[in-house]
N, C-alpha and C positions, 0 to 999 in steps of 0.2 A: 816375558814381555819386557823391552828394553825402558827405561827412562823418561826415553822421548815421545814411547806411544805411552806410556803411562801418565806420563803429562796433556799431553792429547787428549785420551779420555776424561781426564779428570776437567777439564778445560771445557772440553765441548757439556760435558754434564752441568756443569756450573752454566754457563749459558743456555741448558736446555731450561735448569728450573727456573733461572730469571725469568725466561719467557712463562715457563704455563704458570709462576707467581702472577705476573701481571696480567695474564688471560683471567686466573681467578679473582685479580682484585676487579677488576672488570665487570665479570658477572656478579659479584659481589654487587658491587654498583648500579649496574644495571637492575634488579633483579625485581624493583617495582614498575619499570618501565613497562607501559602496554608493548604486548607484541616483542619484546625479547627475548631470544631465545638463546640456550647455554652454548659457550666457545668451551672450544676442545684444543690443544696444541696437537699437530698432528707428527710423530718424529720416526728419524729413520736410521737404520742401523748404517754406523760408514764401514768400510772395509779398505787394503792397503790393497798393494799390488799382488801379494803373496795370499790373500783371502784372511787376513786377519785382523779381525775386529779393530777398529780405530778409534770409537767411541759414536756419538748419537748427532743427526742434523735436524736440525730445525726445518721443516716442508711446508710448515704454514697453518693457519687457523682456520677451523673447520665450523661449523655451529651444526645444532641437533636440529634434525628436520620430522616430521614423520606427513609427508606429502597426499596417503588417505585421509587422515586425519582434519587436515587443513583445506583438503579439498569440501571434506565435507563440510565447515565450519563456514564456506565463502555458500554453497548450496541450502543450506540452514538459512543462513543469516539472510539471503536471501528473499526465500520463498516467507519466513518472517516478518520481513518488512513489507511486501505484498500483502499479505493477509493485513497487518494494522494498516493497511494506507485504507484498504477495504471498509475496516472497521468503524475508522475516525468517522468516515463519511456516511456508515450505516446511520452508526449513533446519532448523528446532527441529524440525520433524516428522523430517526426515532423523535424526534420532537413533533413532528405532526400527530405524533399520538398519544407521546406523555404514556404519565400514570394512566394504567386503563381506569382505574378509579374519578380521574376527574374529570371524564368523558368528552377527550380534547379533540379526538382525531376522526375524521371524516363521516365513520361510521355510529361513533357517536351521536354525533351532531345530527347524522340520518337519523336515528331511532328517536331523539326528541323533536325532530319535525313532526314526527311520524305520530306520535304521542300529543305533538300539537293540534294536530288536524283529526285527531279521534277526539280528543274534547269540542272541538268546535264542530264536529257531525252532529255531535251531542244535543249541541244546541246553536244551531245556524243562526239564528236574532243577536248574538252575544257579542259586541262591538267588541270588548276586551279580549277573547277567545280570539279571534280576528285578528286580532294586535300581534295577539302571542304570537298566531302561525306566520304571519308577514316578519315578526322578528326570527323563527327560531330559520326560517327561508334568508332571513336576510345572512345569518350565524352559518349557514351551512355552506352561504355563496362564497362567504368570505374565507371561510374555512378552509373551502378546494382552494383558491387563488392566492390563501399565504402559505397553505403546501405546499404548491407550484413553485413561488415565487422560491422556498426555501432550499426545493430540490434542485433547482437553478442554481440557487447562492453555491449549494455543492458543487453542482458543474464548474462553476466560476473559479472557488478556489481550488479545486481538484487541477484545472486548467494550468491558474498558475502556479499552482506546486511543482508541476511538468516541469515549468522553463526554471524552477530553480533547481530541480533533478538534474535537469540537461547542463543547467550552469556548473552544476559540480560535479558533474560526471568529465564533463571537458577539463576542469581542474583537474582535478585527480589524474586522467590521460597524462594529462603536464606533468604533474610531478613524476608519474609515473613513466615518460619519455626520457626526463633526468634521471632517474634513479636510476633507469636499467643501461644510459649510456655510461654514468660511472663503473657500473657490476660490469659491463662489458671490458673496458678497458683495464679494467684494475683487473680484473680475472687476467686479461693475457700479458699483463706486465705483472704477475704475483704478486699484485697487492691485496690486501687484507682488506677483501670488501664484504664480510658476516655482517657490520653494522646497515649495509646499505641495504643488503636482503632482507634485513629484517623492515626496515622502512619502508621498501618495495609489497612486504607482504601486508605489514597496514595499511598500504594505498588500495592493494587487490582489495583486501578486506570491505573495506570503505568504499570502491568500486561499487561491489556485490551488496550493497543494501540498496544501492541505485537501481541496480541492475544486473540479472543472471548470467554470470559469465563461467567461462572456463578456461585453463591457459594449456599451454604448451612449453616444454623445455625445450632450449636448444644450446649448444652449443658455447662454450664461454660464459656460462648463466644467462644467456640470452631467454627471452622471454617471449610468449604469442599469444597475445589475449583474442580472445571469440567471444558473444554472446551468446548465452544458450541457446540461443537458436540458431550459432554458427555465422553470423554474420561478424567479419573481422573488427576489431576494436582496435588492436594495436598489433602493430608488425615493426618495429624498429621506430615507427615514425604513430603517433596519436592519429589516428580518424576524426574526421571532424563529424560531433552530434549536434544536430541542429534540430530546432522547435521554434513554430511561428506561434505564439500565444493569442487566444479570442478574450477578449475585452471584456464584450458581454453578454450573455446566456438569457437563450429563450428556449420553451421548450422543442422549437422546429433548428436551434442552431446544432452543427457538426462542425468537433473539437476537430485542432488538426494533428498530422501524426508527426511521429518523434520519429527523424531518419539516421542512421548511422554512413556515413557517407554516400549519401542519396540512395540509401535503403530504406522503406520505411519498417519500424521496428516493433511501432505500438501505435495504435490509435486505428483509425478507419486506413483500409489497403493496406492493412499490415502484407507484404510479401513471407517476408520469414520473420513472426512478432516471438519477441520475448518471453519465457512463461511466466519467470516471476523477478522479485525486486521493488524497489517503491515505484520506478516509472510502470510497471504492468500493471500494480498494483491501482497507481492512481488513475491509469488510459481505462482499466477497466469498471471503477465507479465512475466517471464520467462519462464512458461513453454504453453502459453497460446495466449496471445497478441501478445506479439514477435512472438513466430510462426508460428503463421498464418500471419501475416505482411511477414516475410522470407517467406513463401510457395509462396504469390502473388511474390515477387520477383522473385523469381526462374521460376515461371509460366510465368511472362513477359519475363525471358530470354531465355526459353524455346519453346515461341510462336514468338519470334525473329529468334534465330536459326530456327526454321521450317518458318517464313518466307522466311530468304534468301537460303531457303537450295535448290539444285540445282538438278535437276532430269536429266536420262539417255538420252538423245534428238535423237539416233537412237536406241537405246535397249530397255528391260527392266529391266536394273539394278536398284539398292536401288538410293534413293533417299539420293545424300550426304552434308554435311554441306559447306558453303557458304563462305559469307564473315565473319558469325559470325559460331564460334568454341567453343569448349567446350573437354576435356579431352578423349570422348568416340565416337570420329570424327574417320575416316571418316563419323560413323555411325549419324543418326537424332536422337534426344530422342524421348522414344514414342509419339504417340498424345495423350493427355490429362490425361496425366500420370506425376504427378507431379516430376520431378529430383529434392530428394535433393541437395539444396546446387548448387543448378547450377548457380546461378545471382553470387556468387565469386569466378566462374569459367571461365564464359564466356567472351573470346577474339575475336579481331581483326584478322582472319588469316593472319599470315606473307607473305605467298605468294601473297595476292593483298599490302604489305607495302613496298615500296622501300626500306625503312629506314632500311629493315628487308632482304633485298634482293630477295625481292618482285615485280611484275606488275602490277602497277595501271589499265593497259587495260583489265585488269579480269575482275576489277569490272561489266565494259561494258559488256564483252564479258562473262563472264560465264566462268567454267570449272577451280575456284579457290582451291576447294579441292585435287584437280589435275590436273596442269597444264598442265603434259604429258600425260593426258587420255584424246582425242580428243571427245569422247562420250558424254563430259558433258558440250563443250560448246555450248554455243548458237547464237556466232557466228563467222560461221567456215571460212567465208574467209576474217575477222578481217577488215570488214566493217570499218571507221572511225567515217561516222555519222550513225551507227546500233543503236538504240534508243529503241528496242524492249525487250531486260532484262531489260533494265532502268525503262521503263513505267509499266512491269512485277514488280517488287519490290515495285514501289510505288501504286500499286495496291493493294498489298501484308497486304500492312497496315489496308486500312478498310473491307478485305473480311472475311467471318465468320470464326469461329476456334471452334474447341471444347478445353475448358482447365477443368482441375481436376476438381469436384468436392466440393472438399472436403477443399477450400481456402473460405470461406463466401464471393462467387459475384459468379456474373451469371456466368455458366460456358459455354455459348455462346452469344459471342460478339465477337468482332473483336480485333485485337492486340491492334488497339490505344483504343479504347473503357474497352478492359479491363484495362489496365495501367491507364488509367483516374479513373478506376472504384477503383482502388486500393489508391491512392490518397484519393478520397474522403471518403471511407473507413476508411482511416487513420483519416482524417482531422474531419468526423462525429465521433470516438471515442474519439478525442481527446476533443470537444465542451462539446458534453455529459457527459462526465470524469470533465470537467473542472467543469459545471453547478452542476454536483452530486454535488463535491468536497464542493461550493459555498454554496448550501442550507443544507447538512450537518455540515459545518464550524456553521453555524447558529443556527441549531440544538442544536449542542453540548453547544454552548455559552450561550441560553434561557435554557438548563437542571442545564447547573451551574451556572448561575446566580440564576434560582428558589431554586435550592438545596442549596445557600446561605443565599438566604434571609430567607428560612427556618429553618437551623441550626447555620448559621453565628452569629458571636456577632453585635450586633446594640450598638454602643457609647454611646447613647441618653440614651437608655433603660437601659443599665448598671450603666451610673451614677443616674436615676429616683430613682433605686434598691438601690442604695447604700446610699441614702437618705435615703430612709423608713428604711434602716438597721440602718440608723444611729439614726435615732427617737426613735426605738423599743429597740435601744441598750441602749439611756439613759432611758426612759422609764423603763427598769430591773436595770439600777444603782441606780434610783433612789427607786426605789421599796427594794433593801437592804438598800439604807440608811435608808428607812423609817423603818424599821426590826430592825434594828444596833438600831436605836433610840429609839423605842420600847425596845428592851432589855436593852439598858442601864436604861430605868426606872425602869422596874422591879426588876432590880440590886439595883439601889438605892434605890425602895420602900422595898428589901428585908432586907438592913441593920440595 
């Protein structure tokens, strides 16, 4: 080897470990950052004309990928945040039921109706016994109509957690439209863009709790984002997601859906809907969970009015509403026909309410939907101790019913039976949701912990690196002095 390639080498080695020193101090640095991942110096053997070795180039800085890994961790993460979005809004519905101990929730409240009006069959003369059952009626009314109202309040904020889903789901696009025109360009002019892919994968990252996606590589680090459900997100240029947010929630409103550039993605007409993410997540308690929770509500209120509801006792007129009413009284709602929206409809009739200028002796007697229609009560020469509507009511409670369908519980059981059946309904989604929520949470934490120790910086190993770089480095210094020295002889042998 002549002088001048020995210089050469020595030259180029000294400039290789400059470089992978400052790639480690780099990671070094970096190495708490979220979503950092390890740089590598990537180098390459030179050769002369003659095939012999000239010493090492520099090709550029690589970073550690491992792409199943990371795929899994945007799918985790995911399917995660659906399941809490689910959760959040289980929970706040679980309030209509509370501690089953303090006997808050619907069913409850049935059972001490029901325990109301077996004391007062008891003793039909008893003004107080009367009181009780027009209060534990009045507790039960109000009962369904601040479930309603609550299962709403969920609609409502589930609604607008959508448009702030959407608001940063468009965000992220943005950054993510920047990020990846840098990685493009710097890719095909060799510049050192590892710090921008790592940025780019925090954005995917943060994407995928929004919303289920997948990508595609292409070309130059170019990049193809899709929804899981294949609907385009990003192609060179962000899609526009758009959501029109509803204000206010009743049990007959329908939320609207989340489109991905005039696709809809989630909500009612989903074409090709999303499976998971917080936007699935949250399209599916509001339009979904909640629903069916309010439909059992309604069906409980519904199977109460047709309890008390009060038949022709020498005719054959319709059968009219009770002590418990509803907007479309005197008439019954059908049987086993779901009434929207009727659990924050359903009242106390003022005519059995003093307070209302009402007679409590209705209750007894019968003939509350009309007190001047002698036809409907049931007892016409206003008996004191007549105990026979009383024991009729509380009967009322465990005899079979047919309800809807189309609420998930059997649609024959008895009114307290189904009210019980709704509750646990509640309370079994809620467990399940919780349990997903828990071994998911898990999931997600063994995907990024592996996806760290994979491409993460290790401390240990960086300063090992920096060591041997420092060896190798004197090693080429020492190798030009020895050169340098060399030529000064031959300088002076030349004189």
């Amino acid at each position: 080897m002549s002088l001048s390639v020995a210089l050469r080498v020595a030259q180029s080695a000294l400039a290789a470990r400059q470089t992978e020193a400052s790639v480690i101090a780099r990671n070094i640095s970096g190495a708490q950052d979220p979503g950092y991942s390890r740089k590598s110096v990537m180098l390459s053997q030179v050769y002369n004309g003659t095939g012999v070795s000239g010493g090492v180039r520099v090709e550029g800085v690589k970073r550690v990928t491992d792409s199943a890994l990371y795929s899994s961790l945007l799918k985790s993460t995911s399917v995660g945040t659906s399941q809490e979005a689910v959760l959040i809004g289980v929970t706040r519905m679980h309030e209509t039921v509370n501690d089953t101990e303090l006997e808050m929730s619907p069913a409850a409240k049935l059972g001490q109706l029901q325990l109301s009006l077996q004391n007062f069959a008891s003793d039909p003369n008893n003004a107080i016994l009367a009181q009780d059952v027009l209060q534990s009626s009045k507790d039960m009314a109000s009962t369904l109509r601040s479930s309603s109202a609550l299962v709403q309040d969920v609609r409502e904020k589930a609604d607008a957690d959508i448009a702030s889903s959407v608001r940063e789901v468009n965000n992220l696009l943005g950054q993510l439209e920047d990020l990846n025109s840098v990685i493009v360009k710097g890719t095909q002019s060799g510049t050192d863009v590892t710090d921008a892919m790592d940025s780019r994968d925090q954005v995917l990252l943060a994407l995928s709790e929004e919303m289920g996606i997948t990508t595609l590589d292409r070309k130059d680090g170019d990049i193809v984002v899709y929804t899981d459900s294949g609907v385009t997100l990003f192609e060179t240029t962000a899609r526009k997601v758009s959501f029109e947010p509803t204000v206010v929630y009743d049990a007959a409103t329908v939320g609207n859906a989340v489109y991905v550039d005039g696709v809809p993605v989630a909500g009612p007409g989903s074409m090709m809907p999303i499976n998971s993410g917080r936007l699935q997540g949250l399209a599916e308690l509001r339009d979904d969970v909640a629903v069916t929770y309010q439909n059992q509500l309604d069906e409980v209120a519904r199977g109460l009015i047709e309890a008390f509801a009060e038949s022709d006792q020498v005719g054959t007129g319709p059968d009219q509403a009770g002590l418990f009413t509803w907007p479309g009284a005197p008439a019954v709602p059908p049987t086993s026909t779901h009434q929207v929206g009727l659990a924050a409809e359903i009242i106390v009739n003022p005519n059995a309410d003093p307070d209302q200028g009402g007679n409590l002796d209705l209750i007894r007697d019968g003939g509350i939907s009309d007190p001047f229609d002698p036809d409907y009560s049931y007892n016409p020469s206003g008996a004191a101790g007549f105990p026979g509507r009383l024991q009729e009511l509380v009967d009322a409670f465990d005899a079979d019913r047919v309800f809807d369908a189309g609420v998930e519980l059997d649609p024959s059981d008895s009114l307290a039976g189904f009210a019980a059946s709704s509750v646990s309904w509640l309370q079994t989604n809620r467990k399940t949701m919780t349990s997903n929520v828990e071994v998911q949470s898990v999931i997600v934490g063994r995907t990024a912990e592996n996806l760290n120790n994979t491409t993460g910086v290790n401390i240990d190993e960086e300063m090992t690196l920096l060591l041997d770089i420092e060896r190798a480095y004197s090693a080429a210094s020492r190798l030009i002095a020895a050169v340098d020295s060399m030529l000064d002889d031959l300088l002076a042998a030349a004189r």
